[in-house]
N, C-alpha and C positions, 0 to 999 in steps of 0.2 A: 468605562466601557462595560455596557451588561454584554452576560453571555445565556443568549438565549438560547433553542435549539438548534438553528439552523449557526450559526456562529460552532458551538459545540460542533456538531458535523460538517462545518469546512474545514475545520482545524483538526478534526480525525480523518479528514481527506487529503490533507498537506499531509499531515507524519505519515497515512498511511503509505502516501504515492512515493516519500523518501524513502524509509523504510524497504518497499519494492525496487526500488531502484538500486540501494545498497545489498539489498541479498542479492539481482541481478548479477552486479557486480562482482561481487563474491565470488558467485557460481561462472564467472565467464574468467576471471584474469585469477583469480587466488589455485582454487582446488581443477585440477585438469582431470580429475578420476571422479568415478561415479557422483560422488556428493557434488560434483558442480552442478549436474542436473537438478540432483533435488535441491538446493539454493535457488536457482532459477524458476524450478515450478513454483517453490512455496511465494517467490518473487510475484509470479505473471498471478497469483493467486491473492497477493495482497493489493496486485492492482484492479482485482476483480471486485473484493467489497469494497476498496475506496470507491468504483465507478457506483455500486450498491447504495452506500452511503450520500453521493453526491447525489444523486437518483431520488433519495428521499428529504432533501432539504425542499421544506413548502409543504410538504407531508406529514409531517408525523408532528 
């Protein structure tokens, strides 16, 4: 299997989207105080460059 670029950023688009989903998580059922928010932001924020990411396969 080569990994070419667009391979490379699908699979930085998978971890990243787990990743967001798990600090989501975090921020919504673990901490009920302040810090769940910021989990959640940094969350909806790592689903912002995965969409980024996904954006430039065929591109770059």
């Amino acid at each position: 299997m080569a990994m070419n670029k667009n391979t490379v950023l699908a699979w930085a688009t998978t971890i990243m989207i787990f990743v967001g989903i798990g600090l989501i998580a975090l921020g919504a059922f673990r901490y009920n105080e302040v810090a769940g928010w910021g989990f959640a932001a940094v969350g909806i924020g790592f689903f912002a460059i995965a969409w980024v990411f996904n954006a430039l396969k065929g591109r770059v």
